[in-house]
C-alpha positions in Angstrom: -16.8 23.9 11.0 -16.8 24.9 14.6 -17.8 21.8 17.3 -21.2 22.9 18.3 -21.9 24.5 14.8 -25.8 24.8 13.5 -24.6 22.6 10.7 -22.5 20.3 12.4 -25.9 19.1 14.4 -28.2 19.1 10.8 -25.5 17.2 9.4 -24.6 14.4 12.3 -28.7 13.9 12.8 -28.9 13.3 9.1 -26.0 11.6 8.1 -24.2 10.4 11.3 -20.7 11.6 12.1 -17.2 12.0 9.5 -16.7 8.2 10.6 -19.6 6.9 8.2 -17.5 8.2 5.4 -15.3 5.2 5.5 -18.3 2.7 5.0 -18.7 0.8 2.3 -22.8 1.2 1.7 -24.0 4.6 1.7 -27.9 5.5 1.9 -30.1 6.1 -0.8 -31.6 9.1 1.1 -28.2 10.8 1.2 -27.9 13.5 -1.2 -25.8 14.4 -4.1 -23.3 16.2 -2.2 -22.8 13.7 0.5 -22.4 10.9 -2.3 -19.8 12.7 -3.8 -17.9 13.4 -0.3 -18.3 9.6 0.3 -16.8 8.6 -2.9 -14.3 11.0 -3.5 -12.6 10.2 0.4 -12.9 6.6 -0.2 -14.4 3.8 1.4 -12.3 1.2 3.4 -12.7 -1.5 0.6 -10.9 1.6 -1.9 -7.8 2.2 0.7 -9.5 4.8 2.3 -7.4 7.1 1.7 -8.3 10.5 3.4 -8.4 7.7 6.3 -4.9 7.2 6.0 -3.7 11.1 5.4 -4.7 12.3 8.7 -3.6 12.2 12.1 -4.9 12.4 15.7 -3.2 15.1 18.1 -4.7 13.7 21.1 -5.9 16.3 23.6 -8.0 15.7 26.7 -9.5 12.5 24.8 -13.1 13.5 24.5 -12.9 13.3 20.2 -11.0 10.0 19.4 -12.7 6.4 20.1 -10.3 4.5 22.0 -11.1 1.1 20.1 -12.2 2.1 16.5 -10.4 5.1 15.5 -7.1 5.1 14.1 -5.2 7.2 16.6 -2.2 5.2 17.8 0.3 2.5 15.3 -1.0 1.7 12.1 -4.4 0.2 12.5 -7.3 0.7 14.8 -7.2 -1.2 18.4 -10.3 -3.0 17.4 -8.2 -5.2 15.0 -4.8 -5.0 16.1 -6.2 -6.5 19.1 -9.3 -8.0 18.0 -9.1 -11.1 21.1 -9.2 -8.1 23.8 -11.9 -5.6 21.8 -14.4 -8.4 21.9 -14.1 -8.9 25.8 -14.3 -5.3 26.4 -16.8 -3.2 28.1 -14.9 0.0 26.4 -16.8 -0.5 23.1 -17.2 2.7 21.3 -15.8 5.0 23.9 -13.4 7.7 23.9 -10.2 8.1 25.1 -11.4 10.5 28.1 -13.8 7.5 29.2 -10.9 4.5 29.3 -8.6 6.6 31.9 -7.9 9.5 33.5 -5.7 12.2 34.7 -3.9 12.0 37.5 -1.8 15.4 38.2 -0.1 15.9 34.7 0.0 11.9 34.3 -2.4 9.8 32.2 -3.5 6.8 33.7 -5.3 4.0 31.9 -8.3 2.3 33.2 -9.0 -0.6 30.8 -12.3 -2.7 32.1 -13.1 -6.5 30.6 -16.2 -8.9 30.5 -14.1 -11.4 32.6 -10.8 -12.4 33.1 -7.5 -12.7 30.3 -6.4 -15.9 29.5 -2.3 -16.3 29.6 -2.4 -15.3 26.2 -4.4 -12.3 26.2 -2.5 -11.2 29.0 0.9 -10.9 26.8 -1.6 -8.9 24.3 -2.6 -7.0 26.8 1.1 -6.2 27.4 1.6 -5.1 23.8 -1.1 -3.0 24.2 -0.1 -1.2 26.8 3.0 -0.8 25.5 1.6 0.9 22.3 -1.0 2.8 23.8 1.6 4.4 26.4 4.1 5.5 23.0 1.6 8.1 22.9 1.4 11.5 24.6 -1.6 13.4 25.8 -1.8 17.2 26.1 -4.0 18.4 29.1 -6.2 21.1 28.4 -6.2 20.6 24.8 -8.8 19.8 22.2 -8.4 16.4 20.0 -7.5 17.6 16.6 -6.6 16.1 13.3 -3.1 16.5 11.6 -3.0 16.4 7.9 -0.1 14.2 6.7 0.8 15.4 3.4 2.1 18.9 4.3 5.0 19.9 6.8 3.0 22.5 8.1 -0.1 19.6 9.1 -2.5 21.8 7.8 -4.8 20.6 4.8 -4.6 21.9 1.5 -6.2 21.2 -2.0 -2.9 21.1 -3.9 -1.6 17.9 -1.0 -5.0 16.6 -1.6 -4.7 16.4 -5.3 -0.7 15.3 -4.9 -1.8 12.4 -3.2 -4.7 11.5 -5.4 -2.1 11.4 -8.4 0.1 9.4 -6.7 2.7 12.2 -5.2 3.2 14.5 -2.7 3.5 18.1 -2.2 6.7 19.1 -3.3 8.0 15.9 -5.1 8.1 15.8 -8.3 7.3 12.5 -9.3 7.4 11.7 -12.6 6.8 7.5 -12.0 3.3 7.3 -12.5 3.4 10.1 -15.9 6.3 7.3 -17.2 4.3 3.9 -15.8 1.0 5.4 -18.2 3.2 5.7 -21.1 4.2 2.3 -21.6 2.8 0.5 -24.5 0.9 -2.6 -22.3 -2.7 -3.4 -22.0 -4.6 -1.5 -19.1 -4.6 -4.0 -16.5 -1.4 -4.3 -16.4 -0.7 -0.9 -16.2 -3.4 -1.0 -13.6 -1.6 -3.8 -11.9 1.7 -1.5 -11.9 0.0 1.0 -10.7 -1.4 -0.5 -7.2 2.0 -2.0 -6.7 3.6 1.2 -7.0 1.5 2.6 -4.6 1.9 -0.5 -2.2 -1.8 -1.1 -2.2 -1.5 -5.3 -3.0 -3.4 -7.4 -0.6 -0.4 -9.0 -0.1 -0.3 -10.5 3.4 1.1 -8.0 5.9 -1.7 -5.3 4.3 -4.6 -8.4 4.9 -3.3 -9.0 8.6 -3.7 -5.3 9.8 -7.6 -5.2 8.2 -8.0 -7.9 10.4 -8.5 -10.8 7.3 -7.4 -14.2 8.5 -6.6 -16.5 5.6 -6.5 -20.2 5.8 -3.6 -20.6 3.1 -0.2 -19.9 4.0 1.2 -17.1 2.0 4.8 -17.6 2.8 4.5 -20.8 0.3 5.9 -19.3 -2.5 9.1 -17.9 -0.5 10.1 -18.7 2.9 12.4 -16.2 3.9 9.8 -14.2 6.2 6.7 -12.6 6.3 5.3 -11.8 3.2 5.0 -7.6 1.8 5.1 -6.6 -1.6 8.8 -5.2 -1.3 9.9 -8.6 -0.4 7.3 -10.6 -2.8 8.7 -8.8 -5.3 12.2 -7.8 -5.5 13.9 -9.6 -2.5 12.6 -13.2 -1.9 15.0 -16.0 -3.8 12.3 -16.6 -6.0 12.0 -13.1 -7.2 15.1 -12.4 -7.4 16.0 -15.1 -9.7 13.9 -14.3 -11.7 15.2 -10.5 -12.1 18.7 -12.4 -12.6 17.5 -14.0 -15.6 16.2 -10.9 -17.1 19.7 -9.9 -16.4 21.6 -12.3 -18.2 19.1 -12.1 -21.2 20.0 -8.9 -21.8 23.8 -9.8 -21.0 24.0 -7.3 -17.7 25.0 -8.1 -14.0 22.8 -5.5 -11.9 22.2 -5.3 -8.2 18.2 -4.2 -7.8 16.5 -2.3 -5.3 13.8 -3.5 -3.0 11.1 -1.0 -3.4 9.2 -0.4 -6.1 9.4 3.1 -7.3 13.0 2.8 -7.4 13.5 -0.8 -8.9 10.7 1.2 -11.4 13.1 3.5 -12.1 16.3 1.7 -12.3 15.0 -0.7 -15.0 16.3 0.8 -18.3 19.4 0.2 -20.5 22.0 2.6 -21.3 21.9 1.6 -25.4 18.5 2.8 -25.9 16.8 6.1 -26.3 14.3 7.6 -24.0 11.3 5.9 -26.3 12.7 2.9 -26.8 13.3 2.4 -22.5 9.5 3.4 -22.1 9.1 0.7 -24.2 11.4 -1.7 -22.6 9.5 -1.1 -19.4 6.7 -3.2 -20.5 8.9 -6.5 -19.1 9.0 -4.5 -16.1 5.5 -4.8 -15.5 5.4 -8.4 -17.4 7.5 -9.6 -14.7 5.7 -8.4 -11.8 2.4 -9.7 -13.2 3.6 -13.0 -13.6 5.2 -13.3 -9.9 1.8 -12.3 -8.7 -0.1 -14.4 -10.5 2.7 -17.7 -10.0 2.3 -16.6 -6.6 -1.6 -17.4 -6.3 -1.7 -20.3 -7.7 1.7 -21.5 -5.5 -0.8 -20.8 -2.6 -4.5 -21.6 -3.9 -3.5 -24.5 -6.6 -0.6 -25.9 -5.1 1.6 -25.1 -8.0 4.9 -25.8 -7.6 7.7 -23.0 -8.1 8.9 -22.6 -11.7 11.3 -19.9 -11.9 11.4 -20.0 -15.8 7.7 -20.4 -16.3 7.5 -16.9 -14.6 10.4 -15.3 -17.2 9.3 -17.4 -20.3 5.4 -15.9 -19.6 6.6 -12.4 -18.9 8.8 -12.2 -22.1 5.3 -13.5 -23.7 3.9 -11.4 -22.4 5.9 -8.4 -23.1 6.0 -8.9 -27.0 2.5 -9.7 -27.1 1.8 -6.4 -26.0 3.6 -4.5 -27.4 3.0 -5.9 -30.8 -0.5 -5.7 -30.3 0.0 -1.6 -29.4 2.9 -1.1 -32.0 2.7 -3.4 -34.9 6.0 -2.6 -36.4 7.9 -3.3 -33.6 10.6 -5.7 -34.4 13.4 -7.5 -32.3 16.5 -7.2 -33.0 19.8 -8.3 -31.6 22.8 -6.1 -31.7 26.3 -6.3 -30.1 27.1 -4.3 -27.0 30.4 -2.5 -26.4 33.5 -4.6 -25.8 33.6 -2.3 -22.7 31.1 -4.2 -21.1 32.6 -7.6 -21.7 36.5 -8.4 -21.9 35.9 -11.8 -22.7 33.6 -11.8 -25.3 31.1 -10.1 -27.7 27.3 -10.4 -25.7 24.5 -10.1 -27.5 21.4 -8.0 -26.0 17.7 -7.4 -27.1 17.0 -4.0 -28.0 13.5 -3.1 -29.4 13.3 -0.9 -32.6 11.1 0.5 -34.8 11.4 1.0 -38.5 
């Protein structure tokens, strides 16, 4: 739609502009087709993510809201740097309004209420610093780049990729193999968001601007809490994938992101069926280090390494008796290959 379209005017007087597509409430006087946009882009409290597919190609400046829009890192100004966006007077103003050109140079002119304190003077300094990563193009319109394509063009097919949990080009068979396995929903469900790194784990609350009064690095103190690190590289975790190991008789070094640690977690001795099955402690495991980990932080559990496995092993059989009733355990020897000392025993899952 061209910039001072007929329809762009009808549709900004009734509805407001693109940005009320990321709210959460939507009014009841909006018709069918504009609920449907809403929905289908996502509101923030959904991951919003048509939000996160697109990109600003800053031009003159006259498009992109200097504070609220996401146009520079990865979250708007207005919580990045929440401490300086309340004593602004640059509140819901462009780009072209907070500076201007001088020659072929941009130059920021950044106004506040009253003065900084020491400390919002070092924020201040980050934010210049970000801000000026950032390069203008004189002459030039604001324009939106889309992500999932090399060309930065929007397409249906990228669209749809992304929905499904891929992108154009890949062929992504994770989330065809994560709906397979033989566990209840929610914990396919809970797979499913982790895979997609979409966990309100702590570094995803801090850049929405959520301030929590319990400490999340509790259950691991190695460093700031993701879900990578929650996961598949804290001690904790990783203990835990170490007993998993040795239950199945195996020394394996694990990878730290999800997809791949997905992917990597089968066993040689069994078939194709049987490893979809198998999978199910996969997403046992992870359920139970999320769970251990809220009540480490909200109950002030203590840490109990073999709670988590003994639960996720629990767990595992439970559901997958409950899908499969005939499923039986059985343990069989593993090749002598494997182990020069002696014969270990392993737990494979068959079916008469």
């Amino acid at each position: 739609m061209e910039d001072k379209g007929l329809w762009r005017e009808v549709l900004e007087s009734k509805y407001g502009s693109w940005r009320n597509l990321n709210e959460i409430v939507i009014l009841k006087s909006a018709s069918r087709w504009w609920k449907d946009i809403h929905k289908v882009c996502g509101s923030s409290t959904q991951g919003a993510w048509f939000e996160n597919c697109k990109d600003w190609v800053i031009g003159e400046g006259d498009k992109v809201l200097f504070w609220e829009d996401l146009w520079v890192g990865d979250a708007p100004l207005s919580l990045r740097f929440h401490s300086l966006y309340l004593i602004s007077e640059s509140k819901q103003s462009p780009i072209a309004r907070v500076g201007h050109w001088v020659d072929n140079t941009w130059v920021w002119e950044l106004v506040w209420r009253r003065q900084r304190l020491v400390w919002e003077q070092a924020m201040e300094a980050q934010l210049y610093q970000l801000i000026n990563s950032r390069t203008f193009r004189k002459g030039n319109l604001d324009t939106w780049s889309w992500k999932e394509t090399v060309e930065g063009a929007y397409t249906v097919r990228s669209a749809y990729m992304k929905l499904m949990g891929s992108s154009e080009g890949e062929s992504d068979k994770v989330f065809t193999e994560l709906w397979s396995i033989r566990v209840i929903p929610k914990a396919q469900l809970f797979g499913w968001r982790l895979l997609l790194d979409k966990l309100p784990t702590k570094d995803k609350l801090s850049v929405k601007g959520v301030q929590l009064q319990h400490s999340l690095r509790e259950f691991c103190l190695d460093c700031e809490e993701s879900a990578s690190h929650l996961f598949f590289s804290c001690a904790m975790s990783q203990k835990v994938w170490k007993m998993c190991d040795s239950w199945i008789g195996v020394s394996l070094v694990h990878h730290n992101q999800a997809r791949i640690h997905f992917q990597h977690f089968h066993m040689s001795s069994l078939n194709t069926r049987q490893n979809t099955m198998w999978k199910g402690m996969w997403l046992a495991i992870v359920g139970e280090i999320w769970r251990h980990r809220n009540e480490v932080i909200f109950k002030q559990k203590k840490v109990d390494i073999e709670e988590i496995f003994s639960l996720a092993q629990v767990n595992a059989w439970a559901w997958l008796k409950h899908k499969i009733p005939s499923v039986s355990m059985k343990r069989i020897p593993m090749s002598k290959a494997m182990s020069s000392s002696s014969v270990i025993l392993h737990t494979s899952l068959v079916t008469p």
